[in-house]
C-alpha positions in Angstrom: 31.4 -33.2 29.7 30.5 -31.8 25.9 31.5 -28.2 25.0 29.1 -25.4 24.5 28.3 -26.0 20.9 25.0 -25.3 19.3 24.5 -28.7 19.2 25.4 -29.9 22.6 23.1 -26.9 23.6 20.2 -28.5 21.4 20.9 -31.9 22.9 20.0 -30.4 26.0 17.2 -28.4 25.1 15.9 -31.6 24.2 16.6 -33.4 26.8 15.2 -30.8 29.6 12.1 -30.7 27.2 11.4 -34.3 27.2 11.8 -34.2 31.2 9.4 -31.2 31.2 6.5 -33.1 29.6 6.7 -36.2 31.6 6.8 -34.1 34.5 3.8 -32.1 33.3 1.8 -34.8 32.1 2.3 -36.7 35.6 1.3 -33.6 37.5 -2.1 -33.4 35.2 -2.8 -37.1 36.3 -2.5 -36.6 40.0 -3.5 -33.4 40.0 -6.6 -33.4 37.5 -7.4 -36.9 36.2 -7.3 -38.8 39.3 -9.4 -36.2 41.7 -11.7 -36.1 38.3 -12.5 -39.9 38.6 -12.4 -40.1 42.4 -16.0 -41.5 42.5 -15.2 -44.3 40.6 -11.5 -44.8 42.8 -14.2 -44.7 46.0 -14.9 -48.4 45.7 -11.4 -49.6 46.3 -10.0 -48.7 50.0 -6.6 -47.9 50.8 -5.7 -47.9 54.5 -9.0 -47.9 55.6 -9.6 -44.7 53.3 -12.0 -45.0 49.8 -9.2 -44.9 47.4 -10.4 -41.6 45.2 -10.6 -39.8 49.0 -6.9 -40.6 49.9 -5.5 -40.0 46.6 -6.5 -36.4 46.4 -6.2 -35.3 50.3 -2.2 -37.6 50.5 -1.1 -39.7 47.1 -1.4 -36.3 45.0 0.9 -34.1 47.9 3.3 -37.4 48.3 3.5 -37.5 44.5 3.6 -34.0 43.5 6.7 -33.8 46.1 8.6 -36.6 44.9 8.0 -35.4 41.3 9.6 -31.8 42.6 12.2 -34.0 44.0 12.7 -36.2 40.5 12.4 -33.1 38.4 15.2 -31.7 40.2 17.7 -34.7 40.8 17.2 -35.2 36.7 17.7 -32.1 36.0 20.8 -31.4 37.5 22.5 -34.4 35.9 21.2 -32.9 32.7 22.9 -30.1 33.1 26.3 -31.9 34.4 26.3 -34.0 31.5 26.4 -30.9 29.2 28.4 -28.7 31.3 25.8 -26.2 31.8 25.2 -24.0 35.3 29.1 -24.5 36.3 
């Protein structure tokens, strides 16, 4: 566990940033890029579904959840490996 330096604090900064953008730029595929091109998606089929239908009624919910859930789980061992939030 690192002390509460300025630069243990800046590692972390970091570190939360860096999770922060791939989390943001994720949630602007599923949630903007892929219903965006769902026309083109509609000529594969997935479960019987056109692809660009299922991923914006299910695949963007199931993914926007498990990236809440990865978000969170990285998160937290972020902020155990720096000693932060005890």
């Amino acid at each position: 566990m690192a002390n509460n330096t300025s630069d243990s604090r800046e590692q972390h900064w970091v570190k939360t940033r860096s999770l922060t953008i791939v989390v943001l730029i994720l949630w602007a595929l599923f949630g903007l890029i892929i219903p965006w091109n769902a026309g083109a998606l509609n000529s594969i089929s997935f479960m019987g579904f056109p692809l660009g239908y299922y991923m914006c009624v299910q695949g963007s919910l199931i993914a926007f959840v498990v990236l809440i859930w990865v978000q969170n789980w990285r998160q937290d061992a972020i902020d155990d490996e720096f000693g932060v939030g005890d």
